[in-house]
Steps between C-alpha positions, in 0.01 A plus 500: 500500500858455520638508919797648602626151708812705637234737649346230634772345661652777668103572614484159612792515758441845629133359607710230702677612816631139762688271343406158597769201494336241301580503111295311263580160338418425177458177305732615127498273208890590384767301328843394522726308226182578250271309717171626669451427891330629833732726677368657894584911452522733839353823299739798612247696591365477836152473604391889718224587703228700256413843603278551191078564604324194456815246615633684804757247671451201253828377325621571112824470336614645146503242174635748295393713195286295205464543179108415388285239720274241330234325586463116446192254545643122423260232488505170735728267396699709205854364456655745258870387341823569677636812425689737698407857643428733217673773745569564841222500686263471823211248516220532657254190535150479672439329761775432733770659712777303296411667220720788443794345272778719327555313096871621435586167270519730176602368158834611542586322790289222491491254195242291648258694673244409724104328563207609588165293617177682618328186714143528673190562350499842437671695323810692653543881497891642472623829460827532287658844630840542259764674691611844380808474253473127555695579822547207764373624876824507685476135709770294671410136420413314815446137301623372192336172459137567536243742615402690817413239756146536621575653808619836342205687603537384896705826568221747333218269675664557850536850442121531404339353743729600735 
């Protein structure tokens, strides 16, 4: 059943009513001079306070229309061959709070792609949600040399438990 995602976003921020200061970093896999790297993204979109039933008062933020969402189970220790991001698009691993990355190294601006390795001893669960129209979430890039430092959560924790 095909869902109207325009619907849903305009749904989504009239069930939000307090804007709340703290935006959202995200770790981005992008590319400059045909290269792949980490890059640290502020997401536009700020975080609100929810006013939907069931999350009263907790915090959300917008990632922006999608296109299909697929589910992924990866065995321990796969190591699949560098390639770059079939399209623009969220990731979604399990388990961790790290583990929200945005793949945006493309074929046609990155030549060499990127790496993947799925350590432990289980296997790894990822969701691989395609962005509508292949668009890129509106960001301002916060780092261009690496990922999200590990403390980008400290903001959200503070808030939560207050």
């Amino acid at each position: 059943m095909a869902m109207q995602l325009s619907s849903l976003y305009l749904s989504f921020f009239a069930a939000f009513d307090v804007a709340l200061a703290t935006s959202l970093n995200i770790t981005a896999i992008g590319a400059k001079d045909g290269k792949s790297r980490f890059e640290c993204w502020e997401l536009a979109a700020p975080f609100v306070s929810s006013s939907q039933d069931g999350i009263v008062g907790s915090q959300t933020t917008f990632l922006g229309d999608v296109s299909n969402i697929t589910y992924n189970v990866i065995p321990s220790g796969f190591e699949p061959k560098v390639h770059s991001a079939p399209r623009n698009h969220t990731v979604m691993a399990t388990p961790g709070e790290s583990s929200v990355i945005f793949a945006a190294d493309t074929p046609d601006v990155s030549t060499e792609g990127h790496g993947n390795y799925f350590p432990g001893i289980t296997e790894t669960i990822f969701l691989q949600i395609p962005t509508k129209d292949n668009a890129i979430p509106e960001h301002k890039v916060v780092r261009e040399d690496g990922p999200c430092p590990a403390n980008k959560y400290e903001a959200l924790r503070g808030w939560s438990t207050g």
